[in-house]
C-alpha positions in Angstrom: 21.7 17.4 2.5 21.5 16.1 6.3 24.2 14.2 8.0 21.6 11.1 7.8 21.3 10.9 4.0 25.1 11.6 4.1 25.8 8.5 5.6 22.9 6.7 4.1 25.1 7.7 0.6 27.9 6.7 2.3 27.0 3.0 2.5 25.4 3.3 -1.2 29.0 3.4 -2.4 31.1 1.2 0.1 32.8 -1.6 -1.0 36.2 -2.6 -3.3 35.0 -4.1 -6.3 35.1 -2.7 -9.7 34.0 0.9 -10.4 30.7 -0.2 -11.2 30.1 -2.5 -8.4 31.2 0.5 -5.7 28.6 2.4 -7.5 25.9 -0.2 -6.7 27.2 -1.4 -3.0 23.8 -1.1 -0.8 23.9 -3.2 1.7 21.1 -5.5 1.1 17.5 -5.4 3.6 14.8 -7.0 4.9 12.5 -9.1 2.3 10.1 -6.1 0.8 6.9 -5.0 1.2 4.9 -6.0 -1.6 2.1 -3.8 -2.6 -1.2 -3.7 -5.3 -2.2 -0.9 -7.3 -5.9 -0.1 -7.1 -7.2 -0.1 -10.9 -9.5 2.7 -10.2 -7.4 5.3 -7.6 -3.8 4.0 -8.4 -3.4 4.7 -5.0 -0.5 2.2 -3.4 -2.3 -0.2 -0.9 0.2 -2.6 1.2 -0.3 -6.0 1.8 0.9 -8.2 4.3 4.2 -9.7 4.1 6.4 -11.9 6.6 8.7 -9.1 7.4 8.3 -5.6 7.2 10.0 -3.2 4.3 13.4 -2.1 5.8 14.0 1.3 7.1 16.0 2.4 4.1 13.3 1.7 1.8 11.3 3.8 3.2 9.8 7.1 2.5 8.1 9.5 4.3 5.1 9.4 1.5 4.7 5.5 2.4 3.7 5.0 -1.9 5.7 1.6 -3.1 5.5 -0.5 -5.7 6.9 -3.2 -7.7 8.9 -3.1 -10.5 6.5 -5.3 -12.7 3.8 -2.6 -11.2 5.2 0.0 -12.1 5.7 -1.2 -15.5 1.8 -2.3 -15.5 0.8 1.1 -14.3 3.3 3.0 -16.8 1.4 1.0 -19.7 -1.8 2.0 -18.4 -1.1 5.3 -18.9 2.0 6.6 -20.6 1.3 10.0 -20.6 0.1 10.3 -17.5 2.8 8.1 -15.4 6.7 9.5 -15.4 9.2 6.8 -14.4 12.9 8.5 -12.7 16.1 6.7 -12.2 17.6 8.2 -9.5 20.9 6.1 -9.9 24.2 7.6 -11.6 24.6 8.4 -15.2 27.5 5.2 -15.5 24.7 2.7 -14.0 22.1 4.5 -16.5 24.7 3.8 -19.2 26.6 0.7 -18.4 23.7 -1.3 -16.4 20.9 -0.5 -18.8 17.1 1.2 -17.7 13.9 1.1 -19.0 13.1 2.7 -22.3 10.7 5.5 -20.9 13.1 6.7 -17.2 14.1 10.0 -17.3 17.8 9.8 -15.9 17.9 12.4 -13.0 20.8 11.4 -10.6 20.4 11.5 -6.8 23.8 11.7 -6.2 27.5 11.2 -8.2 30.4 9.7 -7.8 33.4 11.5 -7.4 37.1 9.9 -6.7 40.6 11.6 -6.9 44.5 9.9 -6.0 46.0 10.5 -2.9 49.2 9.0 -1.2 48.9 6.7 -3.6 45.7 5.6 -3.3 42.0 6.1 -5.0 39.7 7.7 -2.8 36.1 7.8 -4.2 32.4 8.7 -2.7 29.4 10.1 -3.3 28.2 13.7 -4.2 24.8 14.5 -3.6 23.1 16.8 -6.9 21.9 19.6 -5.5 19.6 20.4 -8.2 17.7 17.3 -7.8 14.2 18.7 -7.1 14.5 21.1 -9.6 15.5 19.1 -12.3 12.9 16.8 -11.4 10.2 20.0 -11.8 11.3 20.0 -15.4 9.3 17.5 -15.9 6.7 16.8 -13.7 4.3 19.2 -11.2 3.4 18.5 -7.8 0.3 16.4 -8.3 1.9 14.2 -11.3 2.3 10.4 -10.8 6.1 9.6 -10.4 7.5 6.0 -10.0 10.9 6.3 -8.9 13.9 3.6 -8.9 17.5 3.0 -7.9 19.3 -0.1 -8.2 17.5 -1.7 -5.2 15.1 0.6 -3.7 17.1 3.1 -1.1 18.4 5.9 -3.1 14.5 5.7 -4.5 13.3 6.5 -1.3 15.7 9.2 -0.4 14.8 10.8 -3.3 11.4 9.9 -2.9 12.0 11.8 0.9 13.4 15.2 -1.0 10.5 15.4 -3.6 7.8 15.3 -0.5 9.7 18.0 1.4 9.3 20.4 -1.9 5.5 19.3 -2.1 5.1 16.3 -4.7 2.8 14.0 -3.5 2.2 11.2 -5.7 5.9 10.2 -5.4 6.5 6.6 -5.4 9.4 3.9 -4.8 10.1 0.8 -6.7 10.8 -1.6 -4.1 12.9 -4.0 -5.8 15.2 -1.4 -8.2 16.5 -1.9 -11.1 18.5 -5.0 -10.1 16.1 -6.6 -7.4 17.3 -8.6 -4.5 19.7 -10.8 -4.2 19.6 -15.2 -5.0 20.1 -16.5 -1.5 20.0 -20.2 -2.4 23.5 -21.1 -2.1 22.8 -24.2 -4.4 22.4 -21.9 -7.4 25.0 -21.0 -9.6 23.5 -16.9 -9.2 23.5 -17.1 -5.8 24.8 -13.5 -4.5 23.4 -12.5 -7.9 20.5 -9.3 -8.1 18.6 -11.7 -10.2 15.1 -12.1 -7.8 12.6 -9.2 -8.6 13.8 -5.8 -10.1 13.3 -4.1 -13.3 15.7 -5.7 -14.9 14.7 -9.0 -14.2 10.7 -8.6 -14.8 9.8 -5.8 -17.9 11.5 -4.8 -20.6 14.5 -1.9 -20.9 17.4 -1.4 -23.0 21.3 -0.2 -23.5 20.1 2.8 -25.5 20.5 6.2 -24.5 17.9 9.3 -25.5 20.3 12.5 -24.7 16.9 14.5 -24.1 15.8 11.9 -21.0 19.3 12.4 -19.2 18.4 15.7 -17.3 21.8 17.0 -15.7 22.8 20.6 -15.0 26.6 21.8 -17.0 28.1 22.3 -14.1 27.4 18.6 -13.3 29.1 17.1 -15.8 32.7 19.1 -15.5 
């Protein structure tokens, strides 16, 4: 893993709320790109928006997509569409996901006590890409998510660099973006766009879609 998704991890994680809140901390970006899914290619096709997708949601495949298309395009075609969360197996558990995501963590979080003091950060999975080819070959259609889109497109990044090429990122996450009317009572709130807040998902947990090597887990 390069110093660049390092840091990029880094900031993922930063903050000094409650265990689950550090978990989530990305700093927030620019207004996404949204994007339309041809109904014959399912090839990603941008369209224009007032700013431009922030550098941290991007990959190096350039495939994104919305959460309510990627649930459109996972109907279409369940056997043929794969949906990943990339995001720890607490935010799997705790947050909820959609019915269908394989759980196949980017990173995890690790924290110990020292002088007093809990020290915590994350720990990329080095098995990543090959978890991910227990499931899916080069040429299969994969929408990927993290809580708001920059894990996504890391992971997105690593797939591409081991050949997959239909690798996309959900935009919006999980969670979505943020309420920035300060009149609302969510405002600060992930309550926008997202997964979460646009297609169903659920609590439960399948043991066979949470793909995790031993070692991981000790």
């Amino acid at each position: 893993m390069n110093e660049h998704t390092v840091e990029n991890l880094r900031n993922c994680f930063a903050g000094k709320q409650a265990l689950v809140c550090l978990i989530l901390a990305i700093a927030a970006g620019f207004t996404p790109v949204a994007t339309a899914v041809g109904a014959e290619t399912n090839k990603a096709v941008s369209v224009a928006a007032d700013r431009p997708l922030s550098k941290g949601k991007q990959s190096t495949l350039g495939l994104y997509m919305t959460a309510v298309q990627a649930y459109e395009m996972w109907k279409a075609a369940p056997d043929k569409v794969k949906v990943i969360d990339v995001r720890t197996p607490e935010e799997y558990a705790f947050i909820g996901h959609p019915e269908m995501a394989w759980n196949i963590p980017l990173a995890f979080v690790t924290y110990h006590r020292k002088d007093g003091k809990t020290e915590y950060g994350p720990k990329g999975n080095p098995d990543f890409v090959d978890e991910v080819k227990k499931i899916a070959g080069p040429t299969d259609t994969l929408l990927l998510f993290c809580r708001s889109g920059d894990r996504s497109a890391m992971a997105v990044n690593k797939l591409a660099a081991a050949g997959f090429k239909n690798a996309y990122t959900i935009i919006d996450g999980f969670e979505g973006d943020k309420v920035t009317d300060p009149e609302s009572v969510f405002y600060g709130k992930r309550m926008r766009n997202g997964w979460k807040n646009s297609a169903p998902w659920v609590y439960d947990i399948d043991p066979e879609k949470i793909i995790l090597e031993e070692a991981a887990s000790k």
